[in-house]
LUMGU-656043 format. One record per residue (C-alpha): x, y, z; residue in one letter. Coordinates in nm, 3 decimals. Layout:
# LUMGU-656043
       x       y       z res
       X       Y       Z   A
...
This chain:
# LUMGU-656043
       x       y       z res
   0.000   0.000   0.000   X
   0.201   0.356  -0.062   X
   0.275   0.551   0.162   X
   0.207   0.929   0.205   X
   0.467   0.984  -0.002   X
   0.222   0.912  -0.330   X
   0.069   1.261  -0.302   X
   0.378   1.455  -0.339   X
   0.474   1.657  -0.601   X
   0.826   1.577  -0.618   X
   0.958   1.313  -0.841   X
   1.174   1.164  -0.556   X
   0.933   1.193  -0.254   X
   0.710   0.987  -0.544   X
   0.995   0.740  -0.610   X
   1.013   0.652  -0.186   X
   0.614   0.602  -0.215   X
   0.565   0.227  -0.219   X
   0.859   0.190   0.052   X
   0.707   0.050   0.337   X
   0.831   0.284   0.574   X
   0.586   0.523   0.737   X
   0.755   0.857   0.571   X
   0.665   1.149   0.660   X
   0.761   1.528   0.519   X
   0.927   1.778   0.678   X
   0.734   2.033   0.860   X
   0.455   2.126   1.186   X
   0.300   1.836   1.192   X
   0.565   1.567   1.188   X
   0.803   1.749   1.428   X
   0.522   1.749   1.655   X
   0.455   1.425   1.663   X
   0.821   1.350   1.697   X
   0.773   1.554   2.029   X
   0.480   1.409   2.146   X
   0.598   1.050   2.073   X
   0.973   1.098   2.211   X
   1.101   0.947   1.897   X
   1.393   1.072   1.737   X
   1.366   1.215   1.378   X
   1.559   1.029   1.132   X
   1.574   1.273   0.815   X
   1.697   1.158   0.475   X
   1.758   1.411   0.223   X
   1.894   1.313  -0.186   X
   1.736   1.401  -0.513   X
   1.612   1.243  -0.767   X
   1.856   1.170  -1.014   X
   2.096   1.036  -0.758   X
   2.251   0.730  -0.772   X
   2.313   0.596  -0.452   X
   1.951   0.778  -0.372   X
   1.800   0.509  -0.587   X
   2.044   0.237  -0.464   X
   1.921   0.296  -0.116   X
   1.525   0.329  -0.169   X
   1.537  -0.034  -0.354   X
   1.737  -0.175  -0.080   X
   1.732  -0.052   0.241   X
   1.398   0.151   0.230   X
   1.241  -0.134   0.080   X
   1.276  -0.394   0.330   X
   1.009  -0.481   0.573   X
   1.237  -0.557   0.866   X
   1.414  -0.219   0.858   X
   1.085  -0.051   0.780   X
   0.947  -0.197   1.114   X
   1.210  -0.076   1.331   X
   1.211   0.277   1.166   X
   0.860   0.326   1.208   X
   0.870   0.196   1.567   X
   1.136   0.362   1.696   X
   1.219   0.639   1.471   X
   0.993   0.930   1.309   X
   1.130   0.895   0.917   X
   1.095   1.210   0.724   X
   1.207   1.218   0.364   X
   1.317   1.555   0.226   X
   1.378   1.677  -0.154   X
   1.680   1.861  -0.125   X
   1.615   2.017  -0.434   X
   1.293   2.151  -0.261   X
   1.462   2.288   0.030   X
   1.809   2.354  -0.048   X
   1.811   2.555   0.320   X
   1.800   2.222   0.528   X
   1.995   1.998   0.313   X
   2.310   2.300   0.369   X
   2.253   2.292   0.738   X
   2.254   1.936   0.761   X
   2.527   1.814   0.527   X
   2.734   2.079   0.732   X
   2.660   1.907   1.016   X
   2.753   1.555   0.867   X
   3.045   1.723   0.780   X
   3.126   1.785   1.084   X
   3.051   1.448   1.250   X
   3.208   1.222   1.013   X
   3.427   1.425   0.786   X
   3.270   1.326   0.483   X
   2.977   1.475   0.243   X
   2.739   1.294  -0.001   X
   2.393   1.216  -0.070   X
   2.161   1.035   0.027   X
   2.230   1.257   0.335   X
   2.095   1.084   0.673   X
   2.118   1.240   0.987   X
   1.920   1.149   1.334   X
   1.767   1.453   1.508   X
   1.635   1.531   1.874   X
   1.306   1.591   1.856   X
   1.307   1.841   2.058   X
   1.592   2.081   1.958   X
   1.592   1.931   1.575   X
   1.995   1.860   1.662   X
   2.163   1.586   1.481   X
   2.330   1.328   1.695   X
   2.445   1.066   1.401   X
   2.468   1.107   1.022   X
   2.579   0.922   0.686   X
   2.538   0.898   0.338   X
   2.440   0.549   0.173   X
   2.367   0.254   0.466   X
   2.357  -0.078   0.300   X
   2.059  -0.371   0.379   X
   2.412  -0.576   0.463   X
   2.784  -0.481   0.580   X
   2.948  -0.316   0.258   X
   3.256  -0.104   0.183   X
   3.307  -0.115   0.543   X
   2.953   0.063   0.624   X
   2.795  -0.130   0.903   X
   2.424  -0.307   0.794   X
   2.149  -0.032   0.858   X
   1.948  -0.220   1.139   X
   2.230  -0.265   1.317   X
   2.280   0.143   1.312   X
   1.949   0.153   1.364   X
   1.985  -0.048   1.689   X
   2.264   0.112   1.824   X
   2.139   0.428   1.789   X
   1.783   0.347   1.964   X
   1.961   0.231   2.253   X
   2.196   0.567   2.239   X
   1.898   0.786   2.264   X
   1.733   0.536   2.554   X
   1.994   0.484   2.730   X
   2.259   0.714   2.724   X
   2.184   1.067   2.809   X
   2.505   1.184   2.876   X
   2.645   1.090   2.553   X
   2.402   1.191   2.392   X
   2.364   1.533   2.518   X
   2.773   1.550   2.449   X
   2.740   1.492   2.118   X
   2.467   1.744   2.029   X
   2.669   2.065   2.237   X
   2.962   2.009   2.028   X
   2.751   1.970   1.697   X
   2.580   2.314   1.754   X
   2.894   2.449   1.887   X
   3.043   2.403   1.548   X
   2.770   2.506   1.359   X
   2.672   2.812   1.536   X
   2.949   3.020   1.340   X
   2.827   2.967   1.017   X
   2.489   3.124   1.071   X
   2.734   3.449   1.110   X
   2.993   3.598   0.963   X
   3.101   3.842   1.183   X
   3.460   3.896   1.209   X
   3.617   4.173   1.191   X
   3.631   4.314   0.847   X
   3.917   4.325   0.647   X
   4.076   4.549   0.420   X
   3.951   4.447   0.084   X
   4.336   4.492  -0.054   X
   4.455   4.372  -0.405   X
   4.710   4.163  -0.199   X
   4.381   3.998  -0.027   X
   4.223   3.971  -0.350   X
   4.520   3.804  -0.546   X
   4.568   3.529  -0.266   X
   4.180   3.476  -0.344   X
   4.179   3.414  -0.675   X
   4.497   3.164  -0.610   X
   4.268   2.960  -0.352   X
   4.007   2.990  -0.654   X
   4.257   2.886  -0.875   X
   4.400   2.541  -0.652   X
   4.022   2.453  -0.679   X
   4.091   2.347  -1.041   X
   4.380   2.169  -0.966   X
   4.325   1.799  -1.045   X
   4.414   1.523  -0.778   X
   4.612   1.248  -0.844   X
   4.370   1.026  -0.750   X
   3.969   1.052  -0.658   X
   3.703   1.206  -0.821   X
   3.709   1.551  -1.032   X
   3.420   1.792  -0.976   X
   3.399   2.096  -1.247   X
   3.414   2.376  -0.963   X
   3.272   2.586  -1.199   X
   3.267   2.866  -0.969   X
   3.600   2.868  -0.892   X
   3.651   2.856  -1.258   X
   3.484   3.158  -1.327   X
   3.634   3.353  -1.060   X
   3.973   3.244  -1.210   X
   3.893   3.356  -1.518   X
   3.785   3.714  -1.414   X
   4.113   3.728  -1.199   X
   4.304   3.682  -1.502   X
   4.283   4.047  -1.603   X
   4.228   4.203  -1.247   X
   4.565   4.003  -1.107   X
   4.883   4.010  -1.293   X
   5.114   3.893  -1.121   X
   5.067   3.560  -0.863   X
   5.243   3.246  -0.813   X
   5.010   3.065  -1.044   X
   4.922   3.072  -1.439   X
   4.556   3.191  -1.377   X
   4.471   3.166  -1.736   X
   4.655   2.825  -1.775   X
   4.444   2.670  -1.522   X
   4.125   2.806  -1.696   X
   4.244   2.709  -1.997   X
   4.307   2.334  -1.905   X
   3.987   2.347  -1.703   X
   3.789   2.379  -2.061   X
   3.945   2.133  -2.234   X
   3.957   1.890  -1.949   X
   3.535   1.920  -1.926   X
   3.479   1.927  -2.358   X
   3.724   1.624  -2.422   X
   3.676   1.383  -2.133   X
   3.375   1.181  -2.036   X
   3.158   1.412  -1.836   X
   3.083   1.569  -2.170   X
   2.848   1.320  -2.366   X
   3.004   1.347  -2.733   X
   2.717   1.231  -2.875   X
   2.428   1.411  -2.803   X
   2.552   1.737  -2.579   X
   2.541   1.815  -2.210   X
   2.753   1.730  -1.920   X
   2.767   1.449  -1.658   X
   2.808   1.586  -1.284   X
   3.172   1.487  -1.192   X
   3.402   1.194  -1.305   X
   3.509   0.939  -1.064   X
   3.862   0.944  -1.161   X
   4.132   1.212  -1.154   X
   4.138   1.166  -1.599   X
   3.804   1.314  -1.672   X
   3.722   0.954  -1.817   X
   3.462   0.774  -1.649   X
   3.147   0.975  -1.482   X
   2.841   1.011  -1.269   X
   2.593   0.968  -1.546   X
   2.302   1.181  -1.418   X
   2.324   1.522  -1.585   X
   2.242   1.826  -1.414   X
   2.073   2.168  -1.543   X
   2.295   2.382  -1.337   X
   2.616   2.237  -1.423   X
   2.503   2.293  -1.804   X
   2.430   2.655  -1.745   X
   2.729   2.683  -1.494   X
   2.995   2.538  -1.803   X
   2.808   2.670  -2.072   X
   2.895   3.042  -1.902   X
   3.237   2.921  -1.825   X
   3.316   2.815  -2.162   X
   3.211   3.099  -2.348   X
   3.385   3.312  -2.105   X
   3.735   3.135  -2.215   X
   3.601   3.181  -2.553   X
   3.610   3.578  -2.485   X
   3.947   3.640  -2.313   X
   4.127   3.408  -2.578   X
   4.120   3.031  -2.565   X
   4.073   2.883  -2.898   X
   3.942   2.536  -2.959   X
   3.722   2.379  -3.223   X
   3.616   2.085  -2.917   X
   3.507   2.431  -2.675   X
   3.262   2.539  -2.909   X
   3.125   2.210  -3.049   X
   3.069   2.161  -2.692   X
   2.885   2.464  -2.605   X
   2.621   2.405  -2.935   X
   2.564   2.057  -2.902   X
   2.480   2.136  -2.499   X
   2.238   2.359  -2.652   X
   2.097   2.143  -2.859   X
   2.047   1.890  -2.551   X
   1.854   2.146  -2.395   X
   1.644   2.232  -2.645   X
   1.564   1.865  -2.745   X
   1.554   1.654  -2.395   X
   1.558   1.967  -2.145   X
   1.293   2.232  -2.245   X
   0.906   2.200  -2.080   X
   0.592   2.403  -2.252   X
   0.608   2.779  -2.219   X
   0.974   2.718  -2.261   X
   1.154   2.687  -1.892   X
   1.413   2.401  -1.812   X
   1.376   2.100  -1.679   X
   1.587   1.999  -1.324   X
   1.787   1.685  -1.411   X
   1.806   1.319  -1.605   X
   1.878   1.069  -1.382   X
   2.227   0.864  -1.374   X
   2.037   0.488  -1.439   X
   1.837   0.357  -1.691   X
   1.721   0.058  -1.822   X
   1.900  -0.202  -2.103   X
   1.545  -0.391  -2.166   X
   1.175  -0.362  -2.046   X
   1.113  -0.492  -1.659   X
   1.536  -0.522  -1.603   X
   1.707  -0.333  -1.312   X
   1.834  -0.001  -1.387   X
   2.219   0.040  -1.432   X
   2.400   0.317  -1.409   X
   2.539   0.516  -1.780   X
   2.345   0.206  -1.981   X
   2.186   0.482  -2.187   X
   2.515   0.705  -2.290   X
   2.792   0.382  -2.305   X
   2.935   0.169  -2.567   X
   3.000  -0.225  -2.596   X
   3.300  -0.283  -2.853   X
   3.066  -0.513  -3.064   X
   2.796  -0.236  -3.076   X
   3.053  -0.035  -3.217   X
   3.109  -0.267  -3.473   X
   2.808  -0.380  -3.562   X
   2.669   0.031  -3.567   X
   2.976   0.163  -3.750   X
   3.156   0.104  -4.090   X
   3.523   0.029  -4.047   X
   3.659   0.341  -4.201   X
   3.370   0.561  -3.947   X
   3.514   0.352  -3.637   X
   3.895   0.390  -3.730   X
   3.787   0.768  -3.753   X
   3.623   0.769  -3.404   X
   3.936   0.596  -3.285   X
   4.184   0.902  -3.455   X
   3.994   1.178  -3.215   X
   3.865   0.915  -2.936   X
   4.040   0.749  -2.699   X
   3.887   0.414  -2.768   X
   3.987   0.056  -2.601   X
   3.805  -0.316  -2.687   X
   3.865  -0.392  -2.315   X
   3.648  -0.049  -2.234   X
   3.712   0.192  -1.945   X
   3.390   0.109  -1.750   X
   3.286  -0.208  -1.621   X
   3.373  -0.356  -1.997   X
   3.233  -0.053  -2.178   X
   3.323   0.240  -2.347   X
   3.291   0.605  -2.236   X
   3.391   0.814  -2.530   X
   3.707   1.060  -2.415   X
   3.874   1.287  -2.672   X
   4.230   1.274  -2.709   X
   4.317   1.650  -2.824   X
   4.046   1.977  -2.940   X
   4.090   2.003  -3.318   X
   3.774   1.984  -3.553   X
   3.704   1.637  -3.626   X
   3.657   1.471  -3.929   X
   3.383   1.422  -4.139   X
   3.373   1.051  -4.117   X
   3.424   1.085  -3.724   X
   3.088   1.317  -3.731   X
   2.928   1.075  -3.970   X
   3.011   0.787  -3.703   X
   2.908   1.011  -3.373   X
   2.547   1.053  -3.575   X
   2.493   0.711  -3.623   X
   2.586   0.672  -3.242   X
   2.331   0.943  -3.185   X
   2.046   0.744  -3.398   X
   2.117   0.397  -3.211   X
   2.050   0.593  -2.876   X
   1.753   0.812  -3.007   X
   1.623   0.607  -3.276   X
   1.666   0.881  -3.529   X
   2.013   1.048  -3.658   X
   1.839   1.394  -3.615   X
   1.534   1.488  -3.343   X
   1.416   1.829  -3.243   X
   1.235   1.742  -2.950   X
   1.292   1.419  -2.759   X
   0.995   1.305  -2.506   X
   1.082   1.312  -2.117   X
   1.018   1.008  -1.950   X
   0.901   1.132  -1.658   X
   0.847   0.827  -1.432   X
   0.979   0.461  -1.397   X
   0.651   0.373  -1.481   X
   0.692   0.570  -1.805   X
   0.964   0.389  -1.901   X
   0.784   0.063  -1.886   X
   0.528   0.141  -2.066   X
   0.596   0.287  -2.356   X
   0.756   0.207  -2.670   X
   1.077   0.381  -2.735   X
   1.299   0.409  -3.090   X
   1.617   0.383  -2.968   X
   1.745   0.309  -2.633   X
   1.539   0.327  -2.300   X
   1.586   0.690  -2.142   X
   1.674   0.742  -1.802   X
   1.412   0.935  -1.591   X
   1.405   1.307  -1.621   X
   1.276   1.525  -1.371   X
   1.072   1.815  -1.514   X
   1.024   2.029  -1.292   X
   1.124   2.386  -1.253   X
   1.397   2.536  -1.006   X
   1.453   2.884  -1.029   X
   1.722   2.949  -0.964   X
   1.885   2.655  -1.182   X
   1.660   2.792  -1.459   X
   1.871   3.142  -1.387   X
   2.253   2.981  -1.432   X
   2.116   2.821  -1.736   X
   1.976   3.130  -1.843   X
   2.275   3.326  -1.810   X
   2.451   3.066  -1.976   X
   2.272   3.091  -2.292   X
   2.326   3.459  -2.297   X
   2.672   3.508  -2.250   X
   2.710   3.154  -2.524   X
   2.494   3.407  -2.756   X
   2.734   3.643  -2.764   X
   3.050   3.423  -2.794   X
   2.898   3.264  -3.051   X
   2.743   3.533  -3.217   X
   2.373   3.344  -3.154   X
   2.055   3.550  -3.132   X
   1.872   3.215  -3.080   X
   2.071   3.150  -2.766   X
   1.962   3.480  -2.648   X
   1.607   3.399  -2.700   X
   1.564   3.052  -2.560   X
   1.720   3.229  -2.236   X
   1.449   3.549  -2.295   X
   1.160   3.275  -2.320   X
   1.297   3.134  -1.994   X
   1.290   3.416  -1.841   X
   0.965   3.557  -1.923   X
   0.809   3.220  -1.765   X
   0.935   3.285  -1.446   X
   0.859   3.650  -1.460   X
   0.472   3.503  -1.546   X
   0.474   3.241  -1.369   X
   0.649   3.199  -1.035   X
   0.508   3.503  -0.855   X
   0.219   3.425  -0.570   X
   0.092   3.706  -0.365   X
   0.380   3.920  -0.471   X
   0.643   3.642  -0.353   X
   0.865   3.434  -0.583   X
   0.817   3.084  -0.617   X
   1.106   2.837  -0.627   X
   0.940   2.553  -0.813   X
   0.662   2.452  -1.070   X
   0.510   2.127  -1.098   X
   0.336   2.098  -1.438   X
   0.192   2.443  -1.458   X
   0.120   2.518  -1.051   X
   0.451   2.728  -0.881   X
   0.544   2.556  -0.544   X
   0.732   2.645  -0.252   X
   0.870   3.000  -0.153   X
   1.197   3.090  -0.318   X
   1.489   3.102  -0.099   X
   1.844   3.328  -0.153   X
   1.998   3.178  -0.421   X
   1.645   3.221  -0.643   X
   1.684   3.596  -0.599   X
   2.013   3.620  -0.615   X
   2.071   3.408  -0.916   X
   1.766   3.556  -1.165   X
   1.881   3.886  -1.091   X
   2.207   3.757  -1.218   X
   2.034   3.612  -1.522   X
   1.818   3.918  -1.604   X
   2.100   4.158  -1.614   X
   2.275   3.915  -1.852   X
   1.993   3.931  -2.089   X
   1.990   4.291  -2.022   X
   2.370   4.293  -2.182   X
   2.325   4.001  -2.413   X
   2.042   4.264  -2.559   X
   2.257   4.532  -2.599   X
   2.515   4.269  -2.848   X
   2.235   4.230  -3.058   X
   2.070   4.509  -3.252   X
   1.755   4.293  -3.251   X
   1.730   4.299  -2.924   X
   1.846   4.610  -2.820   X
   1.524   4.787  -2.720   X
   1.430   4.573  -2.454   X
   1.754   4.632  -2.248   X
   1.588   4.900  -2.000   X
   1.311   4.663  -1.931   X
   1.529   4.377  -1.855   X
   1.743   4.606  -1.612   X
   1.406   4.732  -1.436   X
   1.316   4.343  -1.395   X
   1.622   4.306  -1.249   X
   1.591   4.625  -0.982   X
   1.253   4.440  -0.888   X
   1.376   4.061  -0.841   X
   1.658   4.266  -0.599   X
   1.408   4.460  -0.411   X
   1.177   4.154  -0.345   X
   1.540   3.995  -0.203   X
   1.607   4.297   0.023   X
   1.273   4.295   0.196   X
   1.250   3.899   0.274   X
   1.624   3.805   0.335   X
   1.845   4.072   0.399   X
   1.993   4.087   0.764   X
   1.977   4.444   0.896   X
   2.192   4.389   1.168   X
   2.505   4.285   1.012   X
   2.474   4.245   0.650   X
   2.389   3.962   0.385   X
   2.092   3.739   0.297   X
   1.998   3.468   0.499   X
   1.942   3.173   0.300   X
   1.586   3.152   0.425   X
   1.308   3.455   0.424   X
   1.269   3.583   0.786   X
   0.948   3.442   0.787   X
   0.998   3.061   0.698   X
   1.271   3.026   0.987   X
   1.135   2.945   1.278   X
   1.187   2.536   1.221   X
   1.524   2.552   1.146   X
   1.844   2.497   1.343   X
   1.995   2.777   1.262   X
   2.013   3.086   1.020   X
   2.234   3.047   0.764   X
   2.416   3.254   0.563   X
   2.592   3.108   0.240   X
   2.861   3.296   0.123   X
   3.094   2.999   0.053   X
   3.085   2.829  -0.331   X
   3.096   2.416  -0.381   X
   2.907   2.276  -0.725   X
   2.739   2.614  -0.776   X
   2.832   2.961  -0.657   X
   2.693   3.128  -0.275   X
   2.365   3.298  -0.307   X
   2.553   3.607  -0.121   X
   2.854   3.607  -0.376   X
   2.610   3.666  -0.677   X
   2.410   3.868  -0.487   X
   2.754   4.124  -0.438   X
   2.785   4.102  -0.838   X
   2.442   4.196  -0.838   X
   2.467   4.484  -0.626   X
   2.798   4.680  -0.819   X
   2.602   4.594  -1.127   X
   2.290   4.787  -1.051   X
   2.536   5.014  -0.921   X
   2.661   5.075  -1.277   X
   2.350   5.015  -1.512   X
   2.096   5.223  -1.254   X
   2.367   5.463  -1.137   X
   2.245   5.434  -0.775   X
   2.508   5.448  -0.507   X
   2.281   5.254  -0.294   X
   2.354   4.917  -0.448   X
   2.721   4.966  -0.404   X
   2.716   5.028  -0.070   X
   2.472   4.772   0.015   X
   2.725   4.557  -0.214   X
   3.023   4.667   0.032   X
């Protein structure tokens, strides 16, 4: 029987909804009950598209013995991270904190009463694995903890919110914004895109872009700035995170090589390296792999990643299907067997693909291919002749304009596809991912001298602007037409971003060019709405949350540190010395300093 999970509006609260686990979501009514029943909260956080998120609901959710003991003993809320970015920070900062490590699913164990976390991890398997202890006997342990053991546990929680208590402030003493201060920055920025020797490799994007700007603000440090940025590019268009065939890029690689990634692709880290690349494009980095990059992500977008009324859709998920009614594997939709190869590929189109692509019959993942470039130059025509018959085995069609989501497992079984089964993609709408890839496809238009970037990220835009206001608040989400959920920081602060890069984008195009003014007065409005709900009058900043959504969380956060996308309060700066320029209002700037 499902759970109340199978009334939610999010893709992954609807994925946990035949679990049988009593789940509950995250708000008045299952806190109190938490307090009433002494139980301790356990709250799992991930996203749809996640891997180990989907690992963990078919295992460990899904059995009936660790469903018992949960739903005895525990009050189980399941959170969309993606829905409340604000929780997931304060929490995976906490886990951070405990155990020294970060990842989703994120699972922490709260007090009821305070909402403190006393014990947190990422993926828990049904059984002892990569030396994670089975999840009922965690479980277990942690029952009798909170039974038995006061004084432990009340040790553990005072130097939890000891160490997070700082980062709902940042109050130090200023500092004197010097361009000494500023060049050891933009090194720090710069190590970011230093690969490992070993490990994963995230894009940092970023970090990237902050790099890049330093390169003409900072002339002299102990690193090549523009090197780095440089390398960066190339390292994201020729290795495996960027899919070759059909456009877009994978989250991060699990290797220090670029070779083999995460499969699920994310909107924001499209937006995030479509800006970044035509921003090398415009202080001098030339490569024939850069731009073919930057138009086929496009393309991706507008055939796999666009809803009606034009906004974006959130994310495809890492796993998908090789057959009707099989498990779901992770990259089966974007990797290559050698004998598909052959059997897909003339001998003189393969010996092509293996000139520009680093290409090995034993494969690079789990015996398969993920298609890596070797170097940037333009590639053949019988290379491109190959890649498009690679692109018709997976799509069922060497050209497509629009491809049809599947929006649900159940989907996917169901109906008849051309090519390959598609992984799950969730439409709905984030703002303020909708924003990076909006600015993305502006500042792309102008590097590539493309109006009809411009005016897929104009038709964006004007959604949100007629869609995702409420009783004169912003929305973060839409579900199929209905806005959801209050915006938080980073919705304000990255729109505004992404209306005052159409407002310039307008200005490069004569076409466009008259609606500049209005684009700029969108953008004073988006920063006023900001002010009023999340800036912090005492000492500065935007909370993450609006002053009156924060009475049910830990603590008040302010983000002003970048990871996978930038700090809501480091655009909003940008923001502010823009409208300082474009409006000519000394207000912004100081509110900026």
């Amino acid at each position: 029987m499902p759970n109340r999970l199978a009334l939610a509006q999010s893709l992954y609260l609807r994925k946990h909804s035949d679990n049988p686990i009593d789940w509950w979501t995250w708000g008045k009514e299952s806190i109190a009950l938490a307090r009433q029943t002494n139980r301790p909260i356990f709250l799992s956080i991930g996203y749809s598209s996640c891997h180990w998120c989907t690992v963990m609901e078919r295992e460990a959710f899904s059995d009936n013995a660790i469903a018992h003991y949960l739903n005895t003993h525990f009050l189980p809320i399941k959170v969309d991270r993606e829905e409340r970015p604000d929780l997931d920070s304060l929490y995976m900062q906490a886990l951070q904190l405990m155990i020294g490590q970060r990842g989703w699913p994120l699972n922490v164990f709260l007090s009821p009463d305070d909402l403190i976390p006393f014990y947190g991890g990422t993926y828990f398997p049904i059984e002892p694995l990569y030396g994670k202890p089975a999840f009922l006997k965690v479980l277990e342990s942690l029952h009798n903890i909170y039974e038995n053991d006061l004084g432990q546990l009340t040790s553990i929680k005072s130097q939890v919110l000891a160490e997070l208590a700082p980062l709902a402030e940042n109050n130090a003493h200023p500092t004197p914004l010097t361009e000494d201060l500023l060049a050891r920055g933009l090194v720090e920025s710069a190590q970011a895109l230093i690969p490992n020797l070993s490990g994963a490799s995230f894009p940092m994007m970023p970090y990237g872009l902050a790099t890049l700007q330093g390169t003409r603000l900072i002339s002299k440090t102990v690193l090549n700035l523009g090197e780095i940025c440089r390398q960066r590019a190339l390292d994201l268009v020729l290795g495996g995170i960027f899919d070759h065939v059909a456009g877009g890029f994978h989250r991060y690689t699990v290797d220090p090589t670029w070779t083999v990634p995460h499969f699920e692709k994310m909107l924001y880290d499209s937006g995030l390296m479509l800006e970044f690349l035509a921003e090398t494009l415009r202080f001098g980095v030339k490569s024939p792999a850069i731009e073919r990059a930057m138009r086929l992500t496009v393309e991706w977008v507008k055939r796999e990643m666009t809803g009606t009324g034009g906004y974006f859709y959130a994310a495809q998920d890492a796993d998908s299907l090789k057959m009707p009614n099989s498990e779901p594997e992770e990259g089966t939709f974007y990797v290559w067997s050698t004998a598909e190869l052959l059997s897909l590929l003339e001998p003189s189109e393969l010996e092509a693909l293996k000139a520009f692509f680093i290409i090995d019959i034993a494969g690079n993942f789990e015996g398969k291919i993920v298609l890596q470039r070797r170097e940037g130059s333009e590639l053949s025509g019988r290379a491109k002749q190959g890649l498009t018959k690679l692109f018709q085995a997976r799509y069922g069609s060497p050209k497509i304009q629009r491809f049809p989501a599947a929006t649900s497992v159940e989907m996917i079984h169901t109906q008849q596809w051309p090519g390959r089964i598609p992984p799950v993609t969730d439409t709905k709408l984030i703002v303020a991912w909708n924003a990076l890839m909006i600015s993305g496809l502006a500042k792309a238009a102008i590097a590539l001298e493309q109006s009809d970037y411009l005016d897929l990220a104009v038709t964006a835009a004007q959604f949100i602007l007629q869609n995702q206001w409420r009783n004169e608040r912003l929305y973060r989400l839409n579900y199929d037409g209905q806005a959801a959920v209050l915006a938080q920081s980073e919705d304000y602060a990255f729109f505004t971003q992404a209306l005052l890069d159409i407002q310039q984008a307008c200005l490069a195009f004569n076409s466009h060019s008259s609606q500049s003014a209005e684009w700029l007065q969108q953008a004073q409005r988006v920063q006023a709405e900001q002010d009023e709900w999340f800036w912090d009058d005492t000492s500065g900043g935007y909370f993450n949350t609006a002053y009156d959504l924060r009475s049910r969380l830990l603590s008040q956060e302010k983000s002003y540190r970048d990871d996978s996308t930038p700090s809501a309060n480091g655009i909003a700066i940008a923001n502010l010395v823009r409208l300082s320029q474009l409006a000519e209002q000394q207000v912004y700037l100081s509110q900026a300093e």
